[in-house]
VEXLUMLUM-710700 format. One record per atom (N, C-alpha, C, O, CB): residue number from 1; atom name; x, y, z; residue in one letter. Coordinates in steps of 0.05 Angstrom, whole numbers, m for minus. Glycine has a CB too. Example, Ala and Ser with C-alpha at 12.3 -4.5 7.8 and 13.67 -1.06 7.14 Angstrom:
+-----+------+--------+--------+--------+------+
| seq | atom |      x |      y |      z | type |
+-----+------+--------+--------+--------+------+
|   1 |    N |    264 |   m114 |    156 |    A |
|   1 |   CA |    246 |    m90 |    156 |    A |
|   1 |    C |    264 |    m66 |    156 |    A |
|   1 |    O |    285 |    m66 |    169 |    A |
|   1 |   CB |    226 |    m89 |    181 |    A |
|   2 |    N |    257 |    m45 |    142 |    S |
|   2 |   CA |    273 |    m21 |    143 |    S |
|   2 |    C |    258 |      1 |    157 |    S |
|   2 |    O |    268 |     23 |    161 |    S |
|   2 |   CB |    282 |    m12 |    114 |    S |
+-----+------+--------+--------+--------+------+
***
This chain:
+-----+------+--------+--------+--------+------+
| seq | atom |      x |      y |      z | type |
+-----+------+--------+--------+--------+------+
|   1 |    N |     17 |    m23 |      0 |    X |
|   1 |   CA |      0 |      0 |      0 |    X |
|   1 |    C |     18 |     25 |      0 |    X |
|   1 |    O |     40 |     25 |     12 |    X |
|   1 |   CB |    m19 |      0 |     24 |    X |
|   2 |    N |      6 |     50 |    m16 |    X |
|   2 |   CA |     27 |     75 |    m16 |    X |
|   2 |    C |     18 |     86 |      3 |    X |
|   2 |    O |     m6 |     89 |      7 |    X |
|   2 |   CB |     30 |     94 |    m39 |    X |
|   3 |    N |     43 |     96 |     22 |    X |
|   3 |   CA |     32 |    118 |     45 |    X |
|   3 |    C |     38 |    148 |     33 |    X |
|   3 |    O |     24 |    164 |     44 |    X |
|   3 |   CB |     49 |    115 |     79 |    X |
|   4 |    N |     45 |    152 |     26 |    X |
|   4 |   CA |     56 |    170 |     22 |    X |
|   4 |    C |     55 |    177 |    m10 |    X |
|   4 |    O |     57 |    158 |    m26 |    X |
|   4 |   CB |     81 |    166 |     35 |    X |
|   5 |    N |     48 |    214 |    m23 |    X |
|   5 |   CA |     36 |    218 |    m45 |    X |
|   5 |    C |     56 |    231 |    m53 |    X |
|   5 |    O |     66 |    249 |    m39 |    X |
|   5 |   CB |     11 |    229 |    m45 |    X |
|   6 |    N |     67 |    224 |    m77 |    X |
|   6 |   CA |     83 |    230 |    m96 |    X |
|   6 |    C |     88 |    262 |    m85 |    X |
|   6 |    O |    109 |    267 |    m73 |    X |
|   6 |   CB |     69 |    223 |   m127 |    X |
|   7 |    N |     68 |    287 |    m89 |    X |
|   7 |   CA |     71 |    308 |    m86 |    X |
|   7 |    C |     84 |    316 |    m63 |    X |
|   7 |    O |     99 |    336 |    m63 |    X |
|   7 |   CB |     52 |    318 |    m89 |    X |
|   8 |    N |     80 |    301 |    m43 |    X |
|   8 |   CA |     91 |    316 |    m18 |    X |
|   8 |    C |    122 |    299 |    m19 |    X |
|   8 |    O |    133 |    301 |      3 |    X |
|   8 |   CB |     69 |    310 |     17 |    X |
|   9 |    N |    132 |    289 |    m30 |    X |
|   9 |   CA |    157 |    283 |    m24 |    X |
|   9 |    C |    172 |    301 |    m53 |    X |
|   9 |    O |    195 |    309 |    m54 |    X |
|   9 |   CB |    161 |    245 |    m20 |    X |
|  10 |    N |    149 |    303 |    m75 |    X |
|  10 |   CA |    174 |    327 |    m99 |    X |
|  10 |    C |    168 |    349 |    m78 |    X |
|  10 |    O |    191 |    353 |    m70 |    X |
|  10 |   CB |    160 |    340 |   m145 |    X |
|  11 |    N |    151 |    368 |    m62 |    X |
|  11 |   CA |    152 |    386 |    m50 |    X |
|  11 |    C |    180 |    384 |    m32 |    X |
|  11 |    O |    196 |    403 |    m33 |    X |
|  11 |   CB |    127 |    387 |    m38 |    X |
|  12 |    N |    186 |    361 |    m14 |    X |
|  12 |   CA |    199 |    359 |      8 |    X |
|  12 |    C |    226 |    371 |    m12 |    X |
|  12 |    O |    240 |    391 |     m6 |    X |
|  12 |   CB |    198 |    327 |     25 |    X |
|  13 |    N |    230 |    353 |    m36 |    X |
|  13 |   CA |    256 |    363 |    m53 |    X |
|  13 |    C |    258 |    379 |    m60 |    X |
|  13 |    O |    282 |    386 |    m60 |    X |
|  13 |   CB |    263 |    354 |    m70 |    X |
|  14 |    N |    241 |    397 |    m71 |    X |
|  14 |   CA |    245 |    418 |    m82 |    X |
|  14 |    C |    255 |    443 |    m63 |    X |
|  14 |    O |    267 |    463 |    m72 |    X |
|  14 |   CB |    222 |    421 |    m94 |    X |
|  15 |    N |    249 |    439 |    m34 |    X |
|  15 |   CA |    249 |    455 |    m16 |    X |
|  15 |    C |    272 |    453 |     m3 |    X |
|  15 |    O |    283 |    469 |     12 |    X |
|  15 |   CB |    228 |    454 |     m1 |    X |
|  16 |    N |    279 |    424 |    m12 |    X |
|  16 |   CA |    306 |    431 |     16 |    X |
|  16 |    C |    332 |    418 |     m9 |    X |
|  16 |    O |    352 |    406 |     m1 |    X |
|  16 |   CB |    301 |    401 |     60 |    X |
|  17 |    N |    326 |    423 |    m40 |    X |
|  17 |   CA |    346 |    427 |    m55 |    X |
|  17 |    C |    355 |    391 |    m73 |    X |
|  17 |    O |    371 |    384 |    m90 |    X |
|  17 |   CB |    370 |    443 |    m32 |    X |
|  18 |    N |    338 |    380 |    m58 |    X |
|  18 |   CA |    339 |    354 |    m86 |    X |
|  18 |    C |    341 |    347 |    m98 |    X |
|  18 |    O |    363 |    337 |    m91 |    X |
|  18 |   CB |    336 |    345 |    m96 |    X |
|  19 |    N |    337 |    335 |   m125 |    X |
|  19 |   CA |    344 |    341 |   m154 |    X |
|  19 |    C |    326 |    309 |   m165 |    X |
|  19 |    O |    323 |    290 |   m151 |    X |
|  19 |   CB |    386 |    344 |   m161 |    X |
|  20 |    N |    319 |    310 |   m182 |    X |
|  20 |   CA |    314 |    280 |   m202 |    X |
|  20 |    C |    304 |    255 |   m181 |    X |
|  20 |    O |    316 |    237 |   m170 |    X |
|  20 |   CB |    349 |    267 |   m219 |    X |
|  21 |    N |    276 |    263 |   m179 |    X |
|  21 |   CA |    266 |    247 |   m156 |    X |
|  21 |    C |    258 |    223 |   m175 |    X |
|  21 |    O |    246 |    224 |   m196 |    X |
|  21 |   CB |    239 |    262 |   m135 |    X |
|  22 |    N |    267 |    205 |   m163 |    X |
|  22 |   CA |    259 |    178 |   m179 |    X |
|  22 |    C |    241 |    164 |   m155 |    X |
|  22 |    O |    250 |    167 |   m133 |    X |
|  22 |   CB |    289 |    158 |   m189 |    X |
|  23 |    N |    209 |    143 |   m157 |    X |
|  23 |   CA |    204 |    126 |   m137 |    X |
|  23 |    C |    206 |    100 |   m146 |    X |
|  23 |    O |    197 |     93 |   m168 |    X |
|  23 |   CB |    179 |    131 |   m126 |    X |
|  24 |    N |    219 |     83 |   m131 |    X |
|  24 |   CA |    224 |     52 |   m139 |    X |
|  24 |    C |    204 |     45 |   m127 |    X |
|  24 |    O |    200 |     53 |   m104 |    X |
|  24 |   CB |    252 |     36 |   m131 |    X |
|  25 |    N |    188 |     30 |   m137 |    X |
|  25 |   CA |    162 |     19 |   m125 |    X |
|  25 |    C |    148 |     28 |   m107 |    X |
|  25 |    O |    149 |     53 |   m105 |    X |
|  25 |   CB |    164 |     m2 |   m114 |    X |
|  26 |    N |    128 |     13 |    m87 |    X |
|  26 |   CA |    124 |     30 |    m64 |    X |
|  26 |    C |    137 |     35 |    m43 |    X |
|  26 |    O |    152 |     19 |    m33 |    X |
|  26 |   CB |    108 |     27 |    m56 |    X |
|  27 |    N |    131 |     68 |    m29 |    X |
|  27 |   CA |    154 |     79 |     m9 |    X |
|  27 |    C |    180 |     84 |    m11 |    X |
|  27 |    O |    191 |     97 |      7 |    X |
|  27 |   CB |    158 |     66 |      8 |    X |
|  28 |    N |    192 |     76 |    m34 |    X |
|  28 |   CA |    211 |     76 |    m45 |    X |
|  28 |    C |    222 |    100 |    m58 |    X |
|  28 |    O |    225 |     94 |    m82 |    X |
|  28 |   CB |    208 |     60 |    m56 |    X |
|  29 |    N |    231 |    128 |    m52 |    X |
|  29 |   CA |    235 |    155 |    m64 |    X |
|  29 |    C |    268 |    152 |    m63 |    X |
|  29 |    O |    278 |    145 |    m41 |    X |
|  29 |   CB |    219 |    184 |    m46 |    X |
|  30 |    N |    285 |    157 |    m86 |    X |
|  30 |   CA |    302 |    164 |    m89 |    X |
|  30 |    C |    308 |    195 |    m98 |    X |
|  30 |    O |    288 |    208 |   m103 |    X |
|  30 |   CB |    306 |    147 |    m99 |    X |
|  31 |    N |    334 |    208 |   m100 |    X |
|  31 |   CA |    335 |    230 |   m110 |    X |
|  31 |    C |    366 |    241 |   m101 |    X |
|  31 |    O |    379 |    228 |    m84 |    X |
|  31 |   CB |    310 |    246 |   m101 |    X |
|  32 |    N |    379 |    267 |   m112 |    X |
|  32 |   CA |    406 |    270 |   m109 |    X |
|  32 |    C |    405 |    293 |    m97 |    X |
|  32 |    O |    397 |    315 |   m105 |    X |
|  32 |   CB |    422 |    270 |   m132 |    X |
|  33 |    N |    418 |    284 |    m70 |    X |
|  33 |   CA |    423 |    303 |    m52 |    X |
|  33 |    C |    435 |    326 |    m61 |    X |
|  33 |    O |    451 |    322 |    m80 |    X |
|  33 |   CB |    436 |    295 |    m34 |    X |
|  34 |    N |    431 |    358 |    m51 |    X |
|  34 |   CA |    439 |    387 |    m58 |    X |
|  34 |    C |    481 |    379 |    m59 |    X |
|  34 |    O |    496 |    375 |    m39 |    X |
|  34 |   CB |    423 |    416 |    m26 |    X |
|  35 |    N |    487 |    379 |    m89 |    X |
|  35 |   CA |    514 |    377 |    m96 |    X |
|  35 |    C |    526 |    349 |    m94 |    X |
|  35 |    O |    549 |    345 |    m86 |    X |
|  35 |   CB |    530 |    396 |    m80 |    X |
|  36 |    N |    513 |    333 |    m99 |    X |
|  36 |   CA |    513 |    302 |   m103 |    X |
|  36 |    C |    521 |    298 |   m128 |    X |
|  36 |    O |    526 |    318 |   m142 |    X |
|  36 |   CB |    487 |    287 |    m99 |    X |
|  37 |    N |    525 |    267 |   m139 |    X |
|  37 |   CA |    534 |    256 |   m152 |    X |
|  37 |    C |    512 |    231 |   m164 |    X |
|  37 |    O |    503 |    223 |   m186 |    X |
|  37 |   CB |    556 |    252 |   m140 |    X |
|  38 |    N |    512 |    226 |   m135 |    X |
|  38 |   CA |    495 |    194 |   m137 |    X |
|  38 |    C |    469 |    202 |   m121 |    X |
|  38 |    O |    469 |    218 |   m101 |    X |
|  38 |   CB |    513 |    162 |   m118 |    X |
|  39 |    N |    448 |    190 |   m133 |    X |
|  39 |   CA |    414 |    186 |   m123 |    X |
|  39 |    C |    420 |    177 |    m93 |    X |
|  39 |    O |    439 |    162 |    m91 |    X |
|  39 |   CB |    393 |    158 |   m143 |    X |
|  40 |    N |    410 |    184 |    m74 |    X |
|  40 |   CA |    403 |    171 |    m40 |    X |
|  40 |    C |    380 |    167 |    m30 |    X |
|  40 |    O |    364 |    183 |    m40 |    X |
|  40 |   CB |    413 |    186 |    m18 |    X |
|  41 |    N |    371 |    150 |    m13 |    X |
|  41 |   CA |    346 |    147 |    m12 |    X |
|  41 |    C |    328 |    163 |     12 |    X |
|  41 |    O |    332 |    166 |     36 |    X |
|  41 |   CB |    345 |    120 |    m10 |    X |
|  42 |    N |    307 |    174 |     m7 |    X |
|  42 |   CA |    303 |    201 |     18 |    X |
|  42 |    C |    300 |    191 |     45 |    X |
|  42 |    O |    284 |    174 |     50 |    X |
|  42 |   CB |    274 |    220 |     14 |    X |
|  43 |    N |    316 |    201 |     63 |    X |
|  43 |   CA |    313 |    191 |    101 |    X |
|  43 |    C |    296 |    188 |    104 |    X |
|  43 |    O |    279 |    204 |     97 |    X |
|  43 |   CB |    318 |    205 |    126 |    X |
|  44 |    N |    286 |    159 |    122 |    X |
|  44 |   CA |    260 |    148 |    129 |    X |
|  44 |    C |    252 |    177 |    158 |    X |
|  44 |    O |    230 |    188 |    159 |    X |
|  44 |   CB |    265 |    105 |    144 |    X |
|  45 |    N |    271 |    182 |    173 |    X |
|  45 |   CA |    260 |    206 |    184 |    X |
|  45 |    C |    252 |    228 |    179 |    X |
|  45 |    O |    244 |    246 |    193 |    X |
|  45 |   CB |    269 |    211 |    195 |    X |
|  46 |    N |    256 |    226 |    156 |    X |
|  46 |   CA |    235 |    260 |    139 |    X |
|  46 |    C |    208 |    242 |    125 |    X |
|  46 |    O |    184 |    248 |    125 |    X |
|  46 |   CB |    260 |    284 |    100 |    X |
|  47 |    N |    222 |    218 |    112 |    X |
|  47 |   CA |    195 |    214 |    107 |    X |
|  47 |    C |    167 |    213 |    131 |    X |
|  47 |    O |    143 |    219 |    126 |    X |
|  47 |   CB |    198 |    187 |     93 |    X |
|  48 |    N |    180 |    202 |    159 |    X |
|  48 |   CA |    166 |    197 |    173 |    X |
|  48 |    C |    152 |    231 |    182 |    X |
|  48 |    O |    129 |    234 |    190 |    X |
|  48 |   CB |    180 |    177 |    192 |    X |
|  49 |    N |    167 |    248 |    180 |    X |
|  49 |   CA |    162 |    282 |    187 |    X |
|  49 |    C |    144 |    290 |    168 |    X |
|  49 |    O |    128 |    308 |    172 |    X |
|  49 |   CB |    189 |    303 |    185 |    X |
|  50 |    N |    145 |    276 |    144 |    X |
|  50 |   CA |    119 |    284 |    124 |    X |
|  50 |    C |    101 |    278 |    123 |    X |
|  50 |    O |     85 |    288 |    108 |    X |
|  50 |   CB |    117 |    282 |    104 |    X |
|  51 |    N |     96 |    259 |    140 |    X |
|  51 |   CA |     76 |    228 |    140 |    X |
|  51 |    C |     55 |    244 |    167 |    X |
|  51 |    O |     31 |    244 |    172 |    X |
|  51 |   CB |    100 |    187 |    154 |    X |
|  52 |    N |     75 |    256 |    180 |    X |
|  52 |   CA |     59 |    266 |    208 |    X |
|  52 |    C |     51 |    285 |    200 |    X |
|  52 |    O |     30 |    289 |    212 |    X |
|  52 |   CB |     73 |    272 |    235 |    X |
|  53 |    N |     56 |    305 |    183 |    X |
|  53 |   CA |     48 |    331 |    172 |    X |
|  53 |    C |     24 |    333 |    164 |    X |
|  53 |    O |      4 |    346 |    170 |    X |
|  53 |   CB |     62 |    339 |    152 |    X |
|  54 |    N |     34 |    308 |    137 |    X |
|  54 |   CA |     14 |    315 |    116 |    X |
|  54 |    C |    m29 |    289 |    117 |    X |
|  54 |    O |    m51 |    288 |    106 |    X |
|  54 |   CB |     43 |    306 |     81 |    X |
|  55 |    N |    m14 |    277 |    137 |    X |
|  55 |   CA |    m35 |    256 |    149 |    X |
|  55 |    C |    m34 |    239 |    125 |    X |
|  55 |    O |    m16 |    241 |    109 |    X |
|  55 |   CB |    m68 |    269 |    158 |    X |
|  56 |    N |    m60 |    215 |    122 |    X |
|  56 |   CA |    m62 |    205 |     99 |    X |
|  56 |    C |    m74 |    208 |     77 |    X |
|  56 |    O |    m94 |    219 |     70 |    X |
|  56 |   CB |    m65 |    190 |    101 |    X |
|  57 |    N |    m53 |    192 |     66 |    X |
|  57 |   CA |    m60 |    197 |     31 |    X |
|  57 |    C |    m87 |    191 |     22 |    X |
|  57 |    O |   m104 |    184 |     38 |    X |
|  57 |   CB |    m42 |    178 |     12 |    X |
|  58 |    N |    m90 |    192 |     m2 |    X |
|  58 |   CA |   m111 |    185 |    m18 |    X |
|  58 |    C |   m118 |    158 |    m18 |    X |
|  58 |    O |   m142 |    156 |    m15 |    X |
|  58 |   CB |   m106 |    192 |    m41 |    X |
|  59 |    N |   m104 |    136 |    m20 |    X |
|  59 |   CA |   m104 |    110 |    m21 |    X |
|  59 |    C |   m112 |     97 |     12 |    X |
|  59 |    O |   m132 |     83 |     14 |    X |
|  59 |   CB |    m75 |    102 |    m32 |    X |
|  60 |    N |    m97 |    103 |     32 |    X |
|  60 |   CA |   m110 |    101 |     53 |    X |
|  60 |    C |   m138 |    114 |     68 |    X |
|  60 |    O |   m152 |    102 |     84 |    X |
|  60 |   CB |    m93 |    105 |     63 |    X |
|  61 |    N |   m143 |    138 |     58 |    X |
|  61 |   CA |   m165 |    145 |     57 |    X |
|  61 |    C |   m196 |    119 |     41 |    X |
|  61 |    O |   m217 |    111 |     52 |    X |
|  61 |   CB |   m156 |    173 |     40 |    X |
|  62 |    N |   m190 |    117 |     27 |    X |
|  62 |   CA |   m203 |    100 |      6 |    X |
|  62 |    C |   m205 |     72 |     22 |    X |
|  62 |    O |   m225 |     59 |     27 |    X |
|  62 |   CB |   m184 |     99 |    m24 |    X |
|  63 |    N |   m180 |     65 |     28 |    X |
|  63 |   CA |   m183 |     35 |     46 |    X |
|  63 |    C |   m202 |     45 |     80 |    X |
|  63 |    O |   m220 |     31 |     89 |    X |
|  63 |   CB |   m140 |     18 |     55 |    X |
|  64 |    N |   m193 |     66 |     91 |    X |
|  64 |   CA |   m209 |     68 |    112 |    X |
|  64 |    C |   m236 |     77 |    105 |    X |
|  64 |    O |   m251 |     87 |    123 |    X |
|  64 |   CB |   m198 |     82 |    130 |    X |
|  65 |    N |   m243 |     74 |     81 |    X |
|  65 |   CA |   m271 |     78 |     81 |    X |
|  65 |    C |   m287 |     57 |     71 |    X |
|  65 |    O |   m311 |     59 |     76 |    X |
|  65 |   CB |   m278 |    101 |     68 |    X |
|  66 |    N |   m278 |     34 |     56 |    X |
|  66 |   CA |   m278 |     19 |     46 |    X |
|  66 |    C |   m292 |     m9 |     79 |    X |
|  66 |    O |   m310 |    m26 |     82 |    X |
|  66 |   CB |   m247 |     21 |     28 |    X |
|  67 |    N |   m274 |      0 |     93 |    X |
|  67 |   CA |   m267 |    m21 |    122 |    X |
|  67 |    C |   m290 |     m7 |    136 |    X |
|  67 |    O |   m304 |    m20 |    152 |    X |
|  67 |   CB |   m230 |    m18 |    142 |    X |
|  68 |    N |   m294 |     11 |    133 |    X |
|  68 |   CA |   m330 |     24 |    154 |    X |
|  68 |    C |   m348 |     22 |    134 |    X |
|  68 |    O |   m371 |     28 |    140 |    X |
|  68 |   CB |   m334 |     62 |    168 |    X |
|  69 |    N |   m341 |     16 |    108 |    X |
|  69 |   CA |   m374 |      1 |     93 |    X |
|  69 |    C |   m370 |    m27 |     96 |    X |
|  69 |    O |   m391 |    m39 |     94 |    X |
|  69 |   CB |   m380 |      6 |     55 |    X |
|  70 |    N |   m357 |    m37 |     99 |    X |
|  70 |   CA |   m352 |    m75 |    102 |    X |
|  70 |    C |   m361 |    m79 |    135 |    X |
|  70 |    O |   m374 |    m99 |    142 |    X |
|  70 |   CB |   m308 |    m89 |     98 |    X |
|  71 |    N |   m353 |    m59 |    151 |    X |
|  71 |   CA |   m359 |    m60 |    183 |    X |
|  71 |    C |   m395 |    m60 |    180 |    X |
|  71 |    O |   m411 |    m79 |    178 |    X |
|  71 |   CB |   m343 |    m25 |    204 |    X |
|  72 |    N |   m399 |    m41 |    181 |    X |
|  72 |   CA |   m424 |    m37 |    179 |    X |
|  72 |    C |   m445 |    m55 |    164 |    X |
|  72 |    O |   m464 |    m65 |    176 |    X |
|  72 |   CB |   m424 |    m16 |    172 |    X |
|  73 |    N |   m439 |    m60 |    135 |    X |
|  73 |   CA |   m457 |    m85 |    126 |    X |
|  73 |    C |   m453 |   m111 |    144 |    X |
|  73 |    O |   m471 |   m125 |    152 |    X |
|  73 |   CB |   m448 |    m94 |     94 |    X |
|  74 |    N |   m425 |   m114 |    150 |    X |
|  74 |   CA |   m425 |   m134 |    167 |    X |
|  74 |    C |   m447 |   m135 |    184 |    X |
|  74 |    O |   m464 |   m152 |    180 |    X |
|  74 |   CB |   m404 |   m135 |    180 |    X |
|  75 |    N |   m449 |   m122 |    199 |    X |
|  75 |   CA |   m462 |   m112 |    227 |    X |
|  75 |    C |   m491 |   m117 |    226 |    X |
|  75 |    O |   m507 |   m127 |    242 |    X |
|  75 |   CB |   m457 |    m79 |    234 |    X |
|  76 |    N |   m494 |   m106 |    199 |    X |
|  76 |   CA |   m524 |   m104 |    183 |    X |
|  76 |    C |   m532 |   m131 |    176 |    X |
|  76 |    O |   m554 |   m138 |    185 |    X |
|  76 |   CB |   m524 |    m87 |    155 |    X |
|  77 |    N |   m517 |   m149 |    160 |    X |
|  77 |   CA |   m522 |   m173 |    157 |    X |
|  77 |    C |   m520 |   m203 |    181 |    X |
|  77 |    O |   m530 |   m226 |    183 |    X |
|  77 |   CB |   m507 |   m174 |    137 |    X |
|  78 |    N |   m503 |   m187 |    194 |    X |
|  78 |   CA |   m507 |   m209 |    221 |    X |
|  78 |    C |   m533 |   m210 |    234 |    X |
|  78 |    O |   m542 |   m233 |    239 |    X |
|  78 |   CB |   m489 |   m201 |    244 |    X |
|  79 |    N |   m544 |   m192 |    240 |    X |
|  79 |   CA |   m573 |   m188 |    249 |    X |
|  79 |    C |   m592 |   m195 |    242 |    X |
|  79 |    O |   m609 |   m203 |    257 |    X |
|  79 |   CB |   m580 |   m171 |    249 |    X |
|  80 |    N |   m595 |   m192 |    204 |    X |
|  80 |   CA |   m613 |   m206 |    190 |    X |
|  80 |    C |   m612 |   m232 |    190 |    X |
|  80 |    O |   m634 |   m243 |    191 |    X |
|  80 |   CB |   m612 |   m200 |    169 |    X |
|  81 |    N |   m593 |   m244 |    188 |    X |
|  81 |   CA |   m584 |   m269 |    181 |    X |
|  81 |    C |   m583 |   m292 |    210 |    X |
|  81 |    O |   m589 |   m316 |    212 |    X |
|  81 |   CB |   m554 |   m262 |    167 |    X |
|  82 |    N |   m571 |   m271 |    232 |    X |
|  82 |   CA |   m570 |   m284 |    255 |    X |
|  82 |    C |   m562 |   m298 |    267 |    X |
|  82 |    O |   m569 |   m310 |    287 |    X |
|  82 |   CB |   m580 |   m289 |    259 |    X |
|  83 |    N |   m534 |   m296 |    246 |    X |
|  83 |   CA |   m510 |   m314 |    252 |    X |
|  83 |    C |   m487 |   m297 |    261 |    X |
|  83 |    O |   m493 |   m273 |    267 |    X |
|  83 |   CB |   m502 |   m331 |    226 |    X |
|  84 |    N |   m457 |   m306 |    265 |    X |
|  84 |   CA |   m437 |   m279 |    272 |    X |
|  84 |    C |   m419 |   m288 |    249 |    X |
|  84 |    O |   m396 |   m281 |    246 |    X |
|  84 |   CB |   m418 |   m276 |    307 |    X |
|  85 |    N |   m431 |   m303 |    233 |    X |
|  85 |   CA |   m412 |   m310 |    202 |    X |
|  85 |    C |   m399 |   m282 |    193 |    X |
|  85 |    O |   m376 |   m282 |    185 |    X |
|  85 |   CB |   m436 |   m322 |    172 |    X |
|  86 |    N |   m415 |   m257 |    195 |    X |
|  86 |   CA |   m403 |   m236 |    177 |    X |
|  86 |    C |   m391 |   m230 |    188 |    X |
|  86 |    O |   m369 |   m223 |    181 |    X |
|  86 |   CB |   m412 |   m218 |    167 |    X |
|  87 |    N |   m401 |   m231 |    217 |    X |
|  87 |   CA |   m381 |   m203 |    234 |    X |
|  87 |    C |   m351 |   m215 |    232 |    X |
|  87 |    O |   m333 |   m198 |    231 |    X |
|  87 |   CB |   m390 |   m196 |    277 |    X |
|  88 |    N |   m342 |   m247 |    232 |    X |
|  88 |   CA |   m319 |   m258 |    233 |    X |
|  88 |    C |   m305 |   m253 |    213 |    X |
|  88 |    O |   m282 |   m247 |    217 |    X |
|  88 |   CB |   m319 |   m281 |    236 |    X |
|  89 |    N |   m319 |   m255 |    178 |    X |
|  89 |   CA |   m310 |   m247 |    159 |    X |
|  89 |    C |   m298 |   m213 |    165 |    X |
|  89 |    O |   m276 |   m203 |    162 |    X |
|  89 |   CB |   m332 |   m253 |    139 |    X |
|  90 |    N |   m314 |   m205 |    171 |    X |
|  90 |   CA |   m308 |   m178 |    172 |    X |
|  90 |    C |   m284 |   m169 |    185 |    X |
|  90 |    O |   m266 |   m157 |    174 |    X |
|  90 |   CB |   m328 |   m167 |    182 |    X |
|  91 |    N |   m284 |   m175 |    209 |    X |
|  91 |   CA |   m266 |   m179 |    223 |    X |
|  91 |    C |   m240 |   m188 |    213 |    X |
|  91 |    O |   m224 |   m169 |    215 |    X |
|  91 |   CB |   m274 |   m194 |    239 |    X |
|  92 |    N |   m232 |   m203 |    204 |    X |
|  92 |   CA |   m209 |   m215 |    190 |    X |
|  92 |    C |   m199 |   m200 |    166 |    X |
|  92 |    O |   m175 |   m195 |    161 |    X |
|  92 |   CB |   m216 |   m241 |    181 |    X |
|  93 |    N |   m223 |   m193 |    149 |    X |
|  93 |   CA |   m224 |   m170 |    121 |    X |
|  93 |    C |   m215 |   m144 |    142 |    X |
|  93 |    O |   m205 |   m127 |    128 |    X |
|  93 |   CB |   m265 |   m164 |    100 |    X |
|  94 |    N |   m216 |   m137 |    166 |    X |
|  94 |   CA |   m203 |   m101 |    165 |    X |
|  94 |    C |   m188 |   m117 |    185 |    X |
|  94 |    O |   m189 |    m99 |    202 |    X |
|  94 |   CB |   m225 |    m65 |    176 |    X |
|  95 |    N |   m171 |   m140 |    198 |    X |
|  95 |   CA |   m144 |   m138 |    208 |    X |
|  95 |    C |   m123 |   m147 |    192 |    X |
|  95 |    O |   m101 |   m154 |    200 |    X |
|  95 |   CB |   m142 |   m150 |    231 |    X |
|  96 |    N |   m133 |   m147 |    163 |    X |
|  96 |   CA |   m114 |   m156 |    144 |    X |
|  96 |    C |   m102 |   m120 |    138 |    X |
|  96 |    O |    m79 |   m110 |    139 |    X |
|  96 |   CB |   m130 |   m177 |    113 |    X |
|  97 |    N |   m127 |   m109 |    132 |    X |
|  97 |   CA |   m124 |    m82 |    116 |    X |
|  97 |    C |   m113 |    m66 |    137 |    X |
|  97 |    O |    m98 |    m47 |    131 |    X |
|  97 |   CB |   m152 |    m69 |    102 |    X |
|  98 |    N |   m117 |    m71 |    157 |    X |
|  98 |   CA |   m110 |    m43 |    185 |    X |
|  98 |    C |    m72 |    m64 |    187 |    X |
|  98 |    O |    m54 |    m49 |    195 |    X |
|  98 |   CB |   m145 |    m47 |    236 |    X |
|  99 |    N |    m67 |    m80 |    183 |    X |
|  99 |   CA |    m43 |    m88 |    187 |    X |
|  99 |    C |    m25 |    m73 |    159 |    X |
|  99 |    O |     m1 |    m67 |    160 |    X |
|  99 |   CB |    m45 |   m122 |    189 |    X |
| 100 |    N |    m40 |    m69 |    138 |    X |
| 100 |   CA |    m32 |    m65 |    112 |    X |
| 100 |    C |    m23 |    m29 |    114 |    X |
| 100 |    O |     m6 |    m15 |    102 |    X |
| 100 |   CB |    m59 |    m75 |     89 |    X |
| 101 |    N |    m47 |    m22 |    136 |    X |
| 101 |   CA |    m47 |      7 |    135 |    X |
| 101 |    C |    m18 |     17 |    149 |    X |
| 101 |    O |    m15 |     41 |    145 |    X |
| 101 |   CB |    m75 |     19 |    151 |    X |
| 102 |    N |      1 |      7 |    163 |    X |
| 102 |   CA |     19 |     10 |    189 |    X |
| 102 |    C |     45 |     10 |    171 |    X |
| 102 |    O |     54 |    m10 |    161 |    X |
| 102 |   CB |     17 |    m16 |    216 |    X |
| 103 |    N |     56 |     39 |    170 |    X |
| 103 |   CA |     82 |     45 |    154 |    X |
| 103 |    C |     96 |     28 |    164 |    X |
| 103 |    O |     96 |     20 |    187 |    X |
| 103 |   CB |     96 |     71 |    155 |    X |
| 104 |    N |    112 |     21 |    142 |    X |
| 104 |   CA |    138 |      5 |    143 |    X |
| 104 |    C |    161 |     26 |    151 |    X |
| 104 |    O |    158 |     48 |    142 |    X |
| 104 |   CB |    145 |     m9 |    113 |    X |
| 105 |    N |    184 |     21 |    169 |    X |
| 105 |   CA |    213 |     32 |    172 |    X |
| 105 |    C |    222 |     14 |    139 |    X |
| 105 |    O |    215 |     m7 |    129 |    X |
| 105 |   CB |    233 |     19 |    210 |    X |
| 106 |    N |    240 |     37 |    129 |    X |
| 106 |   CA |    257 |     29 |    111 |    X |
| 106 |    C |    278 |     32 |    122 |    X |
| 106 |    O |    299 |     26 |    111 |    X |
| 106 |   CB |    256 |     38 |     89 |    X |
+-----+------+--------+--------+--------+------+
***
């Protein structure tokens, strides 16, 4: 999952003098430090300073809303149904995604 949105890390570079931001997959931002040579990988402690700044992205947004319509039908269909079949499904469907949601240290 991407935490973090392309824009706020070309912002972070542009501001503190970066150059040729490349992202290798996800989380993954490279770029050449102010009078460099070689690409470095932007510090997981700024990334983590942007992360606190800028809150979440678009993509996590989308999954936490996704996990309170699956909660809720759950909730809804257990009742009808009158079993706890969903709520278990359910259950398991948002501690996969809430595990998915929890930045990685690079």
């Amino acid at each position: 999952m991407k935490h973090y949105c392309d824009q706020w890390i070309e912002e972070w570079c542009q501001n503190n003098g970066w150059t040729d931001l490349v992202v290798g997959g996800y989380n993954q931002y490279w770029a050449f430090p102010p009078h460099a040579v070689m690409p470095e990988p932007i510090p997981s402690k700024v990334l983590r300073l942007i992360k606190a700044e800028k809150g979440l992205c678009i993509e996590e947004k989308a999954w936490l809303s996704l996990l309170s319509v699956v909660s809720v039908g759950a909730i809804i269909l257990s009742f009808l149904l009158k079993s706890p079949m969903p709520l278990v499904l359910a259950f398991a469907f948002d501690a996969i995604a809430v595990a998915k949601l929890e930045v990685e240290d690079i």
